[in-house]
C-alpha positions as CSV (number, residue, x, y, z in Angstrom):
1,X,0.0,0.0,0.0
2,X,1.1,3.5,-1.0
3,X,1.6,5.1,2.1
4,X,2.0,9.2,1.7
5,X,1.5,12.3,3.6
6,X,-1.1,14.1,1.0
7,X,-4.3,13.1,2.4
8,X,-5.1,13.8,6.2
9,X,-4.3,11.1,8.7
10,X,-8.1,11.2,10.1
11,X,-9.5,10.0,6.1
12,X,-6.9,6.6,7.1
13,X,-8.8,5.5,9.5
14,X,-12.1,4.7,10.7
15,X,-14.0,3.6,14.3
16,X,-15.9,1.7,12.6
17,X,-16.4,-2.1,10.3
18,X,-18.4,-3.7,7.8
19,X,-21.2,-4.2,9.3
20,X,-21.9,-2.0,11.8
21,X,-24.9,-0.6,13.2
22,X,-24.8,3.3,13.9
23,X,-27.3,5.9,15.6
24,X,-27.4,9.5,15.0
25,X,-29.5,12.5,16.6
26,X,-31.0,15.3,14.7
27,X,-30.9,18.8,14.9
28,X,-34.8,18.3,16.3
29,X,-34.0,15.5,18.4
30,X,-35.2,12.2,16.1
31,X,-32.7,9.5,15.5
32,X,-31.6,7.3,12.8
33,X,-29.6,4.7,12.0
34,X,-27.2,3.8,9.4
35,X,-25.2,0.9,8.6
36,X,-21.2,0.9,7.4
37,X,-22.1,-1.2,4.0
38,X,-18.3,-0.9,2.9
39,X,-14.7,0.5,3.3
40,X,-12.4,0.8,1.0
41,X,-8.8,1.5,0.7
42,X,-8.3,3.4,-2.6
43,X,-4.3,4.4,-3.6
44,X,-4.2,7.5,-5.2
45,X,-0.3,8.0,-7.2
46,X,1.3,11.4,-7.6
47,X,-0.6,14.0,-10.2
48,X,-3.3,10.9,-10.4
49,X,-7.1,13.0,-9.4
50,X,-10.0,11.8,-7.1
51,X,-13.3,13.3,-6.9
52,X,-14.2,14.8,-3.6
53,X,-16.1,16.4,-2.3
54,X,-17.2,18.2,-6.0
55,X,-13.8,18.7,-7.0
56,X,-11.2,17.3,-8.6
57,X,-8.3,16.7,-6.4
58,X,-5.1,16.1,-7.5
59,X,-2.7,14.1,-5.5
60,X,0.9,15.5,-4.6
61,X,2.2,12.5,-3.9
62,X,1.7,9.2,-3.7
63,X,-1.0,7.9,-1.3
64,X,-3.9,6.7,0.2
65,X,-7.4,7.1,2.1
66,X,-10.4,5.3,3.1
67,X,-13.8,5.3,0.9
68,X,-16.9,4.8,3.9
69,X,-20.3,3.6,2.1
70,X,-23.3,3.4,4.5
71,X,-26.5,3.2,4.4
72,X,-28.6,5.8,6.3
73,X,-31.9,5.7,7.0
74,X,-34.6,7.9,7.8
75,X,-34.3,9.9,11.3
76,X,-37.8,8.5,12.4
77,X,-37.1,7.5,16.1
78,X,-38.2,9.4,19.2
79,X,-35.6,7.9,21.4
80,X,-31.8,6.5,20.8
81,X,-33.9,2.6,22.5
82,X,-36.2,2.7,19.7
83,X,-33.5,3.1,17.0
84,X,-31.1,0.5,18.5
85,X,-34.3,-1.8,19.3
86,X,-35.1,-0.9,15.1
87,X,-31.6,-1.5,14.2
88,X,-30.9,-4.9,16.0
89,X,-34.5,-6.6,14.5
90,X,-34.4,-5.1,11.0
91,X,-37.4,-2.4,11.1
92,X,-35.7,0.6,10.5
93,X,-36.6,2.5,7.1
94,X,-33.2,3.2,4.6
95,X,-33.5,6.7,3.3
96,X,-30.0,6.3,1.1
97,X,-29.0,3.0,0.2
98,X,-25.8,3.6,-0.4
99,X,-23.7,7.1,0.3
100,X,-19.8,7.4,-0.6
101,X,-17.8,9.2,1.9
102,X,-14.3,10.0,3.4
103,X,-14.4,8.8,7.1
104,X,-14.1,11.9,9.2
105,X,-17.4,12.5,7.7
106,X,-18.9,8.9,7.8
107,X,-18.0,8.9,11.5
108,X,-19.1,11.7,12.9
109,X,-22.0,12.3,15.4
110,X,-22.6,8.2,14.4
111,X,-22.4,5.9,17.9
112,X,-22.0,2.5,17.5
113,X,-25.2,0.2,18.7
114,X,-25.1,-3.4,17.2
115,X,-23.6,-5.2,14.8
116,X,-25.4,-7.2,11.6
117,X,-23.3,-9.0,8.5
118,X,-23.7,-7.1,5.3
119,X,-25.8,-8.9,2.8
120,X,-25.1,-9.2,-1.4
121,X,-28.8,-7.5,-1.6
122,X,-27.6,-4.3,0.2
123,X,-24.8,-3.6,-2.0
124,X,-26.5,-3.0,-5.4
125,X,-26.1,0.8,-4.4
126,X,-22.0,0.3,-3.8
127,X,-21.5,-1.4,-6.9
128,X,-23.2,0.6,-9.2
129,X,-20.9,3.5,-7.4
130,X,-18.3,1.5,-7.5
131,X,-18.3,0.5,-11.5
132,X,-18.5,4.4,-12.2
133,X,-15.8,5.1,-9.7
134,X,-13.4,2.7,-11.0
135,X,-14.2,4.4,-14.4
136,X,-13.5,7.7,-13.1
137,X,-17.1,8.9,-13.6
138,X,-18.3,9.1,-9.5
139,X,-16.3,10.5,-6.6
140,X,-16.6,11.0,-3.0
141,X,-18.7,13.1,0.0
């Protein structure tokens, strides 16, 4: 792995896995939760350009980052207990079924509350983002 100092030491790592069950508060007090579908390494070389954040962003140097795709769903809970009880039996509505982001973003305000393996039928999102990533067509939160 390409190891560099371009990118940010907080978009090379992540609190998070696969898999993971996450709750966030709005700014009116509902919760939701999300689900960490995928993380990606992704090596960017030296004058090689990723899209982030609605930009092109061309690397200095040789390097790398993490790619975090969730799914988020709908802030529809009254209380963090309903969200986790929603998140651990599978009732919880997915607003976004699959989001690209850098991790500082994919992590923050989200609090881990369970745990649930990520299924082939979740990832149609990622891999359509992923196809016209690879391509250099699609880019990053």
């Amino acid at each position: 792995m390409i190891a560099g100092n371009f990118f940010p030491p907080d978009y090379k790592s992540f609190p998070f896995k696969q898999g993971d069950l996450l709750l966030s508060q709005d700014e009116g007090g509902k919760f939701s939760v999300s689900k960490v579908l995928k993380i990606d390494t992704v090596e960017v070389g030296c004058g090689e350009a990723i899209y982030m954040g609605g930009k092109d962003i061309v690397a200095t140097e040789d390097d790398y980052l993490l790619i975090i795709g969730c799914a988020y769903g709908e802030y529809e809970f009254d209380s963090a207990e309903e969200a986790q009880a929603a998140a651990l039996d599978g009732s919880w509505t997915v607003r976004i079924g699959h989001a690209p982001n850098r991790s500082p973003g994919a992590a923050e305000g989200q609090l881990l509350i369970g745990h649930e393996a990520v299924h082939e039928s979740e990832l149609e999102g990622y891999h359509l983002w992923k196809e016209a990533f690879d391509a250099g067509e699609a880019g990053v939160f």
